[in-house]
Every structure is written in C-alpha cells, then in structure tokens.
C-alpha positions as CSV (number, residue, x, y, z in Angstrom):
1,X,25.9,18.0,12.3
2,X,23.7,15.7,9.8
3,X,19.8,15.2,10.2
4,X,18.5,12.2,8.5
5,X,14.8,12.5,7.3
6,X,12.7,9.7,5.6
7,X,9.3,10.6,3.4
8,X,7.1,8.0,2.6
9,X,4.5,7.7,0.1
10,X,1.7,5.4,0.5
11,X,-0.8,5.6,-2.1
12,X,-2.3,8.9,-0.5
13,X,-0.6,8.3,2.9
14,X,2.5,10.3,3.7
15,X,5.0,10.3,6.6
16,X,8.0,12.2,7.1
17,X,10.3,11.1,9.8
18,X,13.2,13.5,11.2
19,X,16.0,11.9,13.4
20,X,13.8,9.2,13.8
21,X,10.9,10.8,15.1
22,X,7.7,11.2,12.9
23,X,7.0,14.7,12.5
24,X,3.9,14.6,9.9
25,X,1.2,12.1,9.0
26,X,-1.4,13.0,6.2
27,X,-3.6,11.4,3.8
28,X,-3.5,13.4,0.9
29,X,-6.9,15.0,-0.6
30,X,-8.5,14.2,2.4
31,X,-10.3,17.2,4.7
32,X,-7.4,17.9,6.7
33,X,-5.1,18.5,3.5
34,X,-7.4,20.4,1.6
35,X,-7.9,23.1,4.7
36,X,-4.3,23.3,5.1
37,X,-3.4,24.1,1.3
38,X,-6.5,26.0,1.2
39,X,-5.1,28.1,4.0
40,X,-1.5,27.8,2.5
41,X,0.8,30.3,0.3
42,X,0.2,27.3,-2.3
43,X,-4.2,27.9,-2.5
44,X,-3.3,29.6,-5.7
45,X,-1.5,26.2,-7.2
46,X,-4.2,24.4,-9.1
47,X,-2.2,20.9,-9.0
48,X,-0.7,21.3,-5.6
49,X,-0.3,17.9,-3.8
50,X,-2.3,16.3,-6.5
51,X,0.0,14.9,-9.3
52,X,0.5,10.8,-8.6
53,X,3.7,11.2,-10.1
54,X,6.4,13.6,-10.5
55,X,10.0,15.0,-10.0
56,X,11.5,15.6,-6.3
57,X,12.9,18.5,-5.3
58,X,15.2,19.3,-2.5
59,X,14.7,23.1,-1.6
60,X,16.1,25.6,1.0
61,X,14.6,28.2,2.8
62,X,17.2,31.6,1.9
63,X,20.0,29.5,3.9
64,X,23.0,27.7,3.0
65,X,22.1,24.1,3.1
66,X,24.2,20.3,2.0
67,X,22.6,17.4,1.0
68,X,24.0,13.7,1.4
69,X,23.3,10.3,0.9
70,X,19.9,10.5,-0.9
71,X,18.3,7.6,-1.6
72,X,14.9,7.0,-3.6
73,X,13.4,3.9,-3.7
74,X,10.0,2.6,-5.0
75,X,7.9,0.8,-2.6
76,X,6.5,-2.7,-3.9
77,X,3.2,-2.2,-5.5
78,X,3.3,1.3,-6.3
C-alpha cells in the first residue's frame, strides 16, 4: 500500500497533505514555529527551518521504507 503526500511552500507558509487530508499548516518563523523547534530535538540547529533555499531530503525513521513518483516543482513567483 502507497501513501501519497504533498508539501507546499509558500513563501513562509507550509502545508503538508497525506492521502489527501492536510495534516500540518505553519508559517515559518512565526511564534508557533519558534516554540516548537525551541522545544524540538532540533533547538541546538542554529539554521533549522531558516534557509530560503536548499536541498530536499527524503529520510526514514530506523524502518525500511520506498519512495515513488517524486515530483518537485517550483511554484510561479517563487
């Protein structure tokens, strides 16, 4: 069985949708995100969640995982 996720990036605005049901919906830097990484295993990470731009990484958690039909695309005007 496959799950399908989408993750977009707004400017600062992120969604992430699994099976078609948003799961999380953040503004980066705002209050909310900087209590949660504060509170995170990630505090320690000076540039956590702050680079604009990047490389993407696809990571399990200590299981066996497959990935399939990845797709990145640009949104117009970013």
């Amino acid at each position: 069985q496959w799950n399908t996720a989408k993750i977009v990036l707004d400017g600062n605005h992120i969604e992430h949708w699994l099976n078609g049901k948003k799961v999380v919906d953040v503004e980066i830097d705002s209050d909310d995100w900087n209590q949660k990484v504060a509170a995170s295993k990630f505090s320690k990470w000076e540039k956590f969640g702050k680079n604009k731009t990047g490389r993407i990484c696809f990571q399990d958690h200590g299981n066996e995982v497959a990935f399939r039909n990845i797709k990145v695309t640009r949104l117009a005007g970013n």
